[in-house]
PDB file as gemmi writes it, atoms N, CA and C in Angstrom:
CRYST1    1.000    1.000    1.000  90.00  90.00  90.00 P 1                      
ATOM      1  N   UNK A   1     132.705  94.649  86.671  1.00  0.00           N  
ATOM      2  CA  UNK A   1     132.285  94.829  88.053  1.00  0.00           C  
ATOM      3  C   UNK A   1     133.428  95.350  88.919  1.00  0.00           C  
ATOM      4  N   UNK A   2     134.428  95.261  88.407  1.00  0.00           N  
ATOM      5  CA  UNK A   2     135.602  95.579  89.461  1.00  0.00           C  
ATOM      6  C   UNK A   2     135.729  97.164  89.494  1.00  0.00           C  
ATOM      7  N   UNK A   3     135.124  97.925  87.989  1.00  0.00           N  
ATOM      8  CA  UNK A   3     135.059  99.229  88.388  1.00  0.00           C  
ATOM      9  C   UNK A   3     134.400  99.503  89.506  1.00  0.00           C  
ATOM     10  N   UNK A   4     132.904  98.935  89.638  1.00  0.00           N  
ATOM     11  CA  UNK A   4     131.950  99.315  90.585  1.00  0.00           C  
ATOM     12  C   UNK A   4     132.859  98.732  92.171  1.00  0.00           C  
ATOM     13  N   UNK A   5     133.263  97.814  92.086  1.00  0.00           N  
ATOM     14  CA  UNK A   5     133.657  97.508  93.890  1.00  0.00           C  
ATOM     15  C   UNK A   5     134.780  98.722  93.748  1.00  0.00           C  
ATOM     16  N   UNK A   6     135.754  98.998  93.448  1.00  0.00           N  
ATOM     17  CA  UNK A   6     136.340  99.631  93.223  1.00  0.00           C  
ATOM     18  C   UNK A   6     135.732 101.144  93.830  1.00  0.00           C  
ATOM     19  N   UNK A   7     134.986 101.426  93.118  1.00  0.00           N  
ATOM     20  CA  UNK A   7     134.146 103.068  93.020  1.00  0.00           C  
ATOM     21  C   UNK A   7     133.115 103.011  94.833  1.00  0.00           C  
ATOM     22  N   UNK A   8     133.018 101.705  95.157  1.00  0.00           N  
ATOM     23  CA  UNK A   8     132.103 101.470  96.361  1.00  0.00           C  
ATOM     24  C   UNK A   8     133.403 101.765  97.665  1.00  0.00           C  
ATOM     25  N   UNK A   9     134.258 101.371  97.149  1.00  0.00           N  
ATOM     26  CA  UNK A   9     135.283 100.976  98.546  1.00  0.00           C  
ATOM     27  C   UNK A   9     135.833 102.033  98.166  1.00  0.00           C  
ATOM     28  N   UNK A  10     135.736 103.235  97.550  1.00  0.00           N  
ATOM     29  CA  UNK A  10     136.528 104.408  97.282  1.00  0.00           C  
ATOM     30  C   UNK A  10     135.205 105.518  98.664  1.00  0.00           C  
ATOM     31  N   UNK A  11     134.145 105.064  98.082  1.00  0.00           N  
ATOM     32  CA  UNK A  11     132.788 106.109  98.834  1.00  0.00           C  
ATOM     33  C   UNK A  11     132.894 105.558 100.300  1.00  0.00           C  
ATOM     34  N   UNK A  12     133.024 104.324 100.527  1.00  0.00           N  
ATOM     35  CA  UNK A  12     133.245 103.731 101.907  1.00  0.00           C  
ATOM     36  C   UNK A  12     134.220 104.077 102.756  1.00  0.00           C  
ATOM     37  N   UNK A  13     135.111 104.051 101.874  1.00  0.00           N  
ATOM     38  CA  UNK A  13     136.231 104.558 102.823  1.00  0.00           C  
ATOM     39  C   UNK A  13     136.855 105.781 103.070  1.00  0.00           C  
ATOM     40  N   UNK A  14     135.634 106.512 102.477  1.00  0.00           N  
ATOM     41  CA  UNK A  14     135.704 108.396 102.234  1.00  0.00           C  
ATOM     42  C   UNK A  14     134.373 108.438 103.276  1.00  0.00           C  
ATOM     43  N   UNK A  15     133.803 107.950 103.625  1.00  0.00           N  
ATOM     44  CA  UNK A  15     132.630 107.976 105.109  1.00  0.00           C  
ATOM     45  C   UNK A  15     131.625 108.795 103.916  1.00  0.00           C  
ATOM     46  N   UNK A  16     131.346 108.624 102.586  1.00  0.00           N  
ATOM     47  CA  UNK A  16     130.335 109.122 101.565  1.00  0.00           C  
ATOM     48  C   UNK A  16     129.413 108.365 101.818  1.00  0.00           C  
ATOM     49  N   UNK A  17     129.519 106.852 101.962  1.00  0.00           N  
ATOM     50  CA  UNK A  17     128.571 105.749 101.158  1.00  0.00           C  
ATOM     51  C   UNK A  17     127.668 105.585 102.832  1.00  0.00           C  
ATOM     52  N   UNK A  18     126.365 105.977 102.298  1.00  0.00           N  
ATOM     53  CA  UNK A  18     125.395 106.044 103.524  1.00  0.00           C  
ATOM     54  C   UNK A  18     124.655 104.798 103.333  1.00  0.00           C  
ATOM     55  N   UNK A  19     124.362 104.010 101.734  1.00  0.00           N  
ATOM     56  CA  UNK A  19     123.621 102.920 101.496  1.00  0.00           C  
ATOM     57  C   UNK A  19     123.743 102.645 100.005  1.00  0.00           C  
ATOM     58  N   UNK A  20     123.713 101.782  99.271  1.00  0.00           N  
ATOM     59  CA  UNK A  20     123.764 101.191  98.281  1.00  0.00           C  
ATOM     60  C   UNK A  20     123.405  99.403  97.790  1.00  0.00           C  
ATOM     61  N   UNK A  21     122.515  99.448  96.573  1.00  0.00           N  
ATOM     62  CA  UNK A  21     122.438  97.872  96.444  1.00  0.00           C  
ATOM     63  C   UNK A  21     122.384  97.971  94.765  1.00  0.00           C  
ATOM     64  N   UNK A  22     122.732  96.690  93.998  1.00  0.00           N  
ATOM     65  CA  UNK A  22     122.339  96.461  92.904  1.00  0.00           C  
ATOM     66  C   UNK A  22     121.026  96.181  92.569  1.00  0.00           C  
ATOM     67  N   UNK A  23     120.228  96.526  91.707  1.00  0.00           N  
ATOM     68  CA  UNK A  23     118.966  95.469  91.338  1.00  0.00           C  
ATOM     69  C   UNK A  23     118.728  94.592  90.311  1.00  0.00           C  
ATOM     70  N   UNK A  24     118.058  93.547  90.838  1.00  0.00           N  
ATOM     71  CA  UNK A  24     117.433  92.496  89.806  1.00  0.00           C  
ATOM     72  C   UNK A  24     117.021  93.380  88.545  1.00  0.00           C  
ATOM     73  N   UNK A  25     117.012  92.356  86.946  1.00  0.00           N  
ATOM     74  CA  UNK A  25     116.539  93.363  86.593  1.00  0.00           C  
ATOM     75  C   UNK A  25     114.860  93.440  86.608  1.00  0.00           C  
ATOM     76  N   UNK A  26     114.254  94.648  85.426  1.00  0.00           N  
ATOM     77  CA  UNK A  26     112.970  94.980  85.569  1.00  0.00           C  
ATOM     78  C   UNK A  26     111.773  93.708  85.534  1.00  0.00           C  
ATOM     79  N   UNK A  27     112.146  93.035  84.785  1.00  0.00           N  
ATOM     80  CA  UNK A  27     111.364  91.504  84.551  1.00  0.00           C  
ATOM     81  C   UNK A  27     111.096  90.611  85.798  1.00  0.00           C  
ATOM     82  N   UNK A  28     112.061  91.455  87.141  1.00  0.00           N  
ATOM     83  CA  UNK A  28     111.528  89.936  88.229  1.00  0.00           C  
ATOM     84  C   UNK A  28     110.424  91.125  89.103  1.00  0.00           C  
ATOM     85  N   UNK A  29     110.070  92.362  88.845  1.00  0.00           N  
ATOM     86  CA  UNK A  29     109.879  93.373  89.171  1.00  0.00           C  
ATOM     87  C   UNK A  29     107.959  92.853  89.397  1.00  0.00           C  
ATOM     88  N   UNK A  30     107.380  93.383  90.198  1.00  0.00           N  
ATOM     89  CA  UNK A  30     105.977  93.158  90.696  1.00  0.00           C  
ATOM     90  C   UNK A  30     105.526  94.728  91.550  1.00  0.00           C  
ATOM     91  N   UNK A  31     104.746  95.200  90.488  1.00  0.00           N  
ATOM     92  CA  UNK A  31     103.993  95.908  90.751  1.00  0.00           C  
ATOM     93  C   UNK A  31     102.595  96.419  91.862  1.00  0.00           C  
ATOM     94  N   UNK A  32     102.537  97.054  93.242  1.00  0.00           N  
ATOM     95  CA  UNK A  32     101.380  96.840  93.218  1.00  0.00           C  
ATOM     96  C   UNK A  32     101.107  98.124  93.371  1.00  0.00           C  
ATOM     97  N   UNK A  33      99.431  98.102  93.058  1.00  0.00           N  
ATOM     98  CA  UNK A  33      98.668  99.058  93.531  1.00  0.00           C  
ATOM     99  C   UNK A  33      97.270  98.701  94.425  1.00  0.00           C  
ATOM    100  N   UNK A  34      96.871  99.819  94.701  1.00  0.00           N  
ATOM    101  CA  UNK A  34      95.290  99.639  95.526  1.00  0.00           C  
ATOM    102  C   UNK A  34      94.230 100.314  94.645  1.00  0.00           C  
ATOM    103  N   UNK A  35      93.606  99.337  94.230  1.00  0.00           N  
ATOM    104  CA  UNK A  35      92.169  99.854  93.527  1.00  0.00           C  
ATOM    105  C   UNK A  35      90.765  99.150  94.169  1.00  0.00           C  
ATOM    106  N   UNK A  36      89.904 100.289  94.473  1.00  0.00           N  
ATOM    107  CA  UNK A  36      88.783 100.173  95.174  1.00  0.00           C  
ATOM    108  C   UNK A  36      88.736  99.491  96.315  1.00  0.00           C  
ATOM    109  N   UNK A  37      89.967  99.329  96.803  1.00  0.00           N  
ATOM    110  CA  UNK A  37      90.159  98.937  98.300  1.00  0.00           C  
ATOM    111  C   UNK A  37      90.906  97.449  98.316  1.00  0.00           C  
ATOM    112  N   UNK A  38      91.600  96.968  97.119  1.00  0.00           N  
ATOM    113  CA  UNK A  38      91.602  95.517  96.846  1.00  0.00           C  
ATOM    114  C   UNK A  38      92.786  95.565  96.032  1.00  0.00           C  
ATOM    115  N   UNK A  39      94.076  95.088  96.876  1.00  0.00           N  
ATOM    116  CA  UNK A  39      95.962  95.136  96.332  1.00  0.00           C  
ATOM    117  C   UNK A  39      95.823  94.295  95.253  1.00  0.00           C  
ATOM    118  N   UNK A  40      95.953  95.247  94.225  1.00  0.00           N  
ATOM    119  CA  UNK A  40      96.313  94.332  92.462  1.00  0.00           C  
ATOM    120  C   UNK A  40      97.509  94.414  92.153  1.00  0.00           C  
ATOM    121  N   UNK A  41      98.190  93.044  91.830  1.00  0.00           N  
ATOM    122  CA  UNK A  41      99.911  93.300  92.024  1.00  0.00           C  
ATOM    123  C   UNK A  41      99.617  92.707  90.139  1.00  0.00           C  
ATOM    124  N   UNK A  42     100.746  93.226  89.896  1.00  0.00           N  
ATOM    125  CA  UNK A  42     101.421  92.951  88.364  1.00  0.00           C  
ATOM    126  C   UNK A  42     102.544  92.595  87.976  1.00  0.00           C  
ATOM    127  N   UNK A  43     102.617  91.129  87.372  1.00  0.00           N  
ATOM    128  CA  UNK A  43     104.567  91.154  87.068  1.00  0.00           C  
ATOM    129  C   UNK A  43     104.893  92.132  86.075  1.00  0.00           C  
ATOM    130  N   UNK A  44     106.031  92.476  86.285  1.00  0.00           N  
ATOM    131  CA  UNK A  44     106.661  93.345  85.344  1.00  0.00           C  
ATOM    132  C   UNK A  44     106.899  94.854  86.158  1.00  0.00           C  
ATOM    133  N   UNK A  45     107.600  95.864  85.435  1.00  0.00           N  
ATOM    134  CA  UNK A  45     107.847  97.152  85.792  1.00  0.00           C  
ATOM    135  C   UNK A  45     107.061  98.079  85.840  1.00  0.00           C  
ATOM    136  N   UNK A  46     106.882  99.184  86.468  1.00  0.00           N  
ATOM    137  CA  UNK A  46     105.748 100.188  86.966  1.00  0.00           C  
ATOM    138  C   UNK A  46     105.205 100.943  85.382  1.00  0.00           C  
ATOM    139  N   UNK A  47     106.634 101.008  84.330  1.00  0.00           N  
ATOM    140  CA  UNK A  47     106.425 101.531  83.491  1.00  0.00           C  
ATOM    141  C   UNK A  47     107.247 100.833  82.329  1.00  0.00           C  
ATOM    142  N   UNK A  48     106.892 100.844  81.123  1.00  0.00           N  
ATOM    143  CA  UNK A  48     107.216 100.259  80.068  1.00  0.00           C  
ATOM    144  C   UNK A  48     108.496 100.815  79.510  1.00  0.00           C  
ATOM    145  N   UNK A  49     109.769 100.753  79.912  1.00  0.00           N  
ATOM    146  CA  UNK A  49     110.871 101.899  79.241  1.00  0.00           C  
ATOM    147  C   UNK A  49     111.996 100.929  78.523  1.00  0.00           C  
ATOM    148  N   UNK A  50     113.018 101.615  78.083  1.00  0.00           N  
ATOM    149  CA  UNK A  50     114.070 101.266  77.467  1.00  0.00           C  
ATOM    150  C   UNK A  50     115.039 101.083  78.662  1.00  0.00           C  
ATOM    151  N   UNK A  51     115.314 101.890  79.824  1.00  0.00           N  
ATOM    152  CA  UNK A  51     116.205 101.973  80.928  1.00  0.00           C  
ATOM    153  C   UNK A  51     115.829 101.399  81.572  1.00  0.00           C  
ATOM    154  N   UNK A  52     116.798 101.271  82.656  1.00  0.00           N  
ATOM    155  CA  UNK A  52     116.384 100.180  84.098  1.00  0.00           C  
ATOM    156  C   UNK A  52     117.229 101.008  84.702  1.00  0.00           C  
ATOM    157  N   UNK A  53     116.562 100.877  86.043  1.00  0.00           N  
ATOM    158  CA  UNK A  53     117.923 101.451  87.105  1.00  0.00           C  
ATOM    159  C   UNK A  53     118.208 100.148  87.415  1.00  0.00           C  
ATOM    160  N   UNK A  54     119.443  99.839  87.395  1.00  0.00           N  
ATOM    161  CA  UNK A  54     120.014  98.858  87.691  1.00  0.00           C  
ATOM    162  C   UNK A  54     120.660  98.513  89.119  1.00  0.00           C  
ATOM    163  N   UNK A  55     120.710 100.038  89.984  1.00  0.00           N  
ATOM    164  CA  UNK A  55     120.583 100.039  91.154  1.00  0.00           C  
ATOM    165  C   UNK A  55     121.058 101.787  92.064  1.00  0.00           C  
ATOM    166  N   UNK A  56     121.646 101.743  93.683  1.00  0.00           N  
ATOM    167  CA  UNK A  56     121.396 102.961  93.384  1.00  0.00           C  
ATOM    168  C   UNK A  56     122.512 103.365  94.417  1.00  0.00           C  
ATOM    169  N   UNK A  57     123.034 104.138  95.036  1.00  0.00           N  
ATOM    170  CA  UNK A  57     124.293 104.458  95.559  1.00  0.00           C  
ATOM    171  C   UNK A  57     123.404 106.266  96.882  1.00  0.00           C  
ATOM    172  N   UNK A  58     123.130 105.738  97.802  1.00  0.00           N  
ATOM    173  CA  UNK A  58     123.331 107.085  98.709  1.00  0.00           C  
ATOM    174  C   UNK A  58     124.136 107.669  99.217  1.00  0.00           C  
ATOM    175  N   UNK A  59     124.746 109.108  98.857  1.00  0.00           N  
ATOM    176  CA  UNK A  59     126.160 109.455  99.412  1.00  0.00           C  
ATOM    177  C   UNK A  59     125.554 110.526 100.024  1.00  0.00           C  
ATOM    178  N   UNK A  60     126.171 110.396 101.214  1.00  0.00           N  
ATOM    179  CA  UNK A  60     126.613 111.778 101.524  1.00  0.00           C  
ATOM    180  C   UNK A  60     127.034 112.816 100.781  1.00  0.00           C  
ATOM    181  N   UNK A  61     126.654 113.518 100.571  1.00  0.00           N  
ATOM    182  CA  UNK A  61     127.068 115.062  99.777  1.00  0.00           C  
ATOM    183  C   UNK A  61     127.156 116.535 100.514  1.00  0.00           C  
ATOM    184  N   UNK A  62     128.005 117.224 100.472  1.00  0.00           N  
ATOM    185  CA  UNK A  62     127.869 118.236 100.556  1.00  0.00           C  
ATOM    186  C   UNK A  62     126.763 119.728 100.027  1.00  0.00           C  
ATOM    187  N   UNK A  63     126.975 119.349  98.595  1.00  0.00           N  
ATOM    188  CA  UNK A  63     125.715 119.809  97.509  1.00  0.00           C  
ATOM    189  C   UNK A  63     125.492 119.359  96.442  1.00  0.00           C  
ATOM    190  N   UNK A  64     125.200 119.918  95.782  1.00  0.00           N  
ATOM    191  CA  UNK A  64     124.753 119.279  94.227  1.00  0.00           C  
ATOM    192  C   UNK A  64     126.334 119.010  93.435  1.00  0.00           C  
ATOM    193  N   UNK A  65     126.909 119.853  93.749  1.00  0.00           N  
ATOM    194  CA  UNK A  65     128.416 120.188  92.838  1.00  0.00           C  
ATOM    195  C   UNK A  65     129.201 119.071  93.305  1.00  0.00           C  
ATOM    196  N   UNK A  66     129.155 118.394  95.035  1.00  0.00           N  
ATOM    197  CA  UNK A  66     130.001 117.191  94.661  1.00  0.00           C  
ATOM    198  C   UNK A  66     129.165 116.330  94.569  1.00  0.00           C  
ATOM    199  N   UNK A  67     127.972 116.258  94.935  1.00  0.00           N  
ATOM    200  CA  UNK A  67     126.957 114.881  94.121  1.00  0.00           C  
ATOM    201  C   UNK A  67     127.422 114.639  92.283  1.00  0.00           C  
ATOM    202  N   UNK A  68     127.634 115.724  91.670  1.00  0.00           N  
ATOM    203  CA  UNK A  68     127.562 115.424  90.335  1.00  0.00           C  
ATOM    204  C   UNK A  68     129.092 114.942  89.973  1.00  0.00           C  
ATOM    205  N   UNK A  69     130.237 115.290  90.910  1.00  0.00           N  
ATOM    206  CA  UNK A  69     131.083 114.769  90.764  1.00  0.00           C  
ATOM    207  C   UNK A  69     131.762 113.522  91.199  1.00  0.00           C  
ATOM    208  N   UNK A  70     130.552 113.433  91.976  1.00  0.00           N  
ATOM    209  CA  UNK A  70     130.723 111.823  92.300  1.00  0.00           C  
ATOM    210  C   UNK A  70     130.423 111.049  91.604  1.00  0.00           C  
ATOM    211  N   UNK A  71     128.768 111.115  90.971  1.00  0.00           N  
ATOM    212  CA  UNK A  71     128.029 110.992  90.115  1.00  0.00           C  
ATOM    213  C   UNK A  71     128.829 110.509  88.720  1.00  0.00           C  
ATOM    214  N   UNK A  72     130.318 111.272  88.420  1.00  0.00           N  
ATOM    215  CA  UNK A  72     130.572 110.922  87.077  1.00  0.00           C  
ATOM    216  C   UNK A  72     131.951 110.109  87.020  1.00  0.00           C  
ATOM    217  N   UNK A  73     131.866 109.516  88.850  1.00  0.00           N  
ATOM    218  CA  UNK A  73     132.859 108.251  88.896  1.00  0.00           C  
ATOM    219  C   UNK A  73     132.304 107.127  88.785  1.00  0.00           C  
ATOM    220  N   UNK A  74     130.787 107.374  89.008  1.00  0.00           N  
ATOM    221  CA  UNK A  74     130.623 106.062  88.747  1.00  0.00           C  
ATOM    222  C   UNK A  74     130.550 105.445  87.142  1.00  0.00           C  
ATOM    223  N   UNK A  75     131.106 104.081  86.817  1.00  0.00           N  
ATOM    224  CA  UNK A  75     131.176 103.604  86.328  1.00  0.00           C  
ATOM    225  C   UNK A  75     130.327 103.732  84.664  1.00  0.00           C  
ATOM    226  N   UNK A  76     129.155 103.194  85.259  1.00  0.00           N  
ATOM    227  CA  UNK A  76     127.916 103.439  83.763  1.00  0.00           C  
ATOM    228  C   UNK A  76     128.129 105.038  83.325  1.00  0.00           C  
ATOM    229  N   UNK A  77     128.640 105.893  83.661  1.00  0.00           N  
ATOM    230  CA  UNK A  77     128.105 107.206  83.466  1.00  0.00           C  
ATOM    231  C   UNK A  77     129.051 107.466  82.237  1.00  0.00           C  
ATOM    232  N   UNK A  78     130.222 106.429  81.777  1.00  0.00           N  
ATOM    233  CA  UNK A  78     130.376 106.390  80.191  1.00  0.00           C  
ATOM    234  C   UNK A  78     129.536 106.316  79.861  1.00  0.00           C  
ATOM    235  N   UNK A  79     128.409 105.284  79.537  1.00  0.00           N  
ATOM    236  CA  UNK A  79     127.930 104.536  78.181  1.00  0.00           C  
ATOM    237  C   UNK A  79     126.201 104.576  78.811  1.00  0.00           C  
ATOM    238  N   UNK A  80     126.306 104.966  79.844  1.00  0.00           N  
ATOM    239  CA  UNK A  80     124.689 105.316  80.542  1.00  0.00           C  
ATOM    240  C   UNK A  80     124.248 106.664  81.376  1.00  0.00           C  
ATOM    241  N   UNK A  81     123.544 106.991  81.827  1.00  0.00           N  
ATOM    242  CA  UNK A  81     123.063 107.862  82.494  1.00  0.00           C  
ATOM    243  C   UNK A  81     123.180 107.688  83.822  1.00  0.00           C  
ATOM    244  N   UNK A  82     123.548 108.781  84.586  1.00  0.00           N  
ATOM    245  CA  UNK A  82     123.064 108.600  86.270  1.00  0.00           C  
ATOM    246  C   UNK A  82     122.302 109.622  86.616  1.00  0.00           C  
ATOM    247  N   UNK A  83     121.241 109.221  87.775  1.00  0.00           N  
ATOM    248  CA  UNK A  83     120.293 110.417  87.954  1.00  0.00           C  
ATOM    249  C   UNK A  83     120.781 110.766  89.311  1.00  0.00           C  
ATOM    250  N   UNK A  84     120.793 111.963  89.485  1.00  0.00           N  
ATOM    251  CA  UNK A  84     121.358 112.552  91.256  1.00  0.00           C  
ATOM    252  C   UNK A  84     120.006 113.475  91.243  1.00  0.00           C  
ATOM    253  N   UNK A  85     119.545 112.754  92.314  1.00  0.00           N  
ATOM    254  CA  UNK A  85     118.033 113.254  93.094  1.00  0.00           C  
ATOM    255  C   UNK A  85     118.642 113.453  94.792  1.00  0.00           C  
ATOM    256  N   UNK A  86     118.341 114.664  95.444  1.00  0.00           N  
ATOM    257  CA  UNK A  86     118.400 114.881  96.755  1.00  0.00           C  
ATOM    258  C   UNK A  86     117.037 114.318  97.619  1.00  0.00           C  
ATOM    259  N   UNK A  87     117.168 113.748  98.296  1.00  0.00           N  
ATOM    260  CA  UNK A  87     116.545 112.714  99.543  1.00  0.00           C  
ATOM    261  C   UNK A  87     115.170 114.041  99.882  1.00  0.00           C  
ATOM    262  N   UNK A  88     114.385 113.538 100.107  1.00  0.00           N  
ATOM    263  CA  UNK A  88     113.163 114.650 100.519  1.00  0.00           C  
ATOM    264  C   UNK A  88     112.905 114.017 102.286  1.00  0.00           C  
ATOM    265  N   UNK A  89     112.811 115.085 102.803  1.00  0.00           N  
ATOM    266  CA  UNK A  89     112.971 115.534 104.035  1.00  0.00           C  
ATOM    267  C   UNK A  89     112.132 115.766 104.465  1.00  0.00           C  
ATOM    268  N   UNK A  90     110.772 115.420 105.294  1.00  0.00           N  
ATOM    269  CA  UNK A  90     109.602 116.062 105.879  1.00  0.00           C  
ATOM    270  C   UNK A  90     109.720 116.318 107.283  1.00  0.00           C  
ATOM    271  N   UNK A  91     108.989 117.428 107.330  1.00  0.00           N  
ATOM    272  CA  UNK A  91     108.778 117.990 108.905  1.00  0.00           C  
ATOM    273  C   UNK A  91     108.314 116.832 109.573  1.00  0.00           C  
ATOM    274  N   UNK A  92     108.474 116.840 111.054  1.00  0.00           N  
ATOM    275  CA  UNK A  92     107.995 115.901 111.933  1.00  0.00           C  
ATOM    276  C   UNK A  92     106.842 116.310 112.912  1.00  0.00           C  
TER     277      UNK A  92                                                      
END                                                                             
């Protein structure tokens, strides 16, 4: 864990880190949806996988090129994957 505080107080104190949290994992996870007008919730994860996001980091970026290089300080991105998705933006 000390990589990750480490890698947090590096984005924080570079005015990058816009929001970030860890998550529980997928097992305390509750599903819901709306069918025929009537909220059916489900324990467990939306989908049955091998991965978990384990949580998630919003930076500020310039573009994709330093998202991905931020992207490969963090920590898991030895021995796991990180996904860099840009924020969707709707007209008002």
């Amino acid at each position: 864990m000390t990589d990750y505080f480490a890698f947090t107080e590096r984005m924080r104190e570079s005015g990058k880190l816009v929001a970030g949290d860890a998550l529980m994992p997928t097992e305390s996870a509750t599903t819901v949806r709306i069918r025929d007008g009537n909220t059916v919730t489900t324990d467990g994860p939306f989908a049955e996988t091998k991965e978990q996001l384990g949580g998630y980091y919003l930076l500020e970026c310039v573009d994709l090129d330093e998202a991905i290089e931020l992207a490969s300080q963090i920590p898991s991105a030895g021995w796991g994957s990180i996904e860099v998705r840009p924020i969707m933006v709707f007209d008002q």
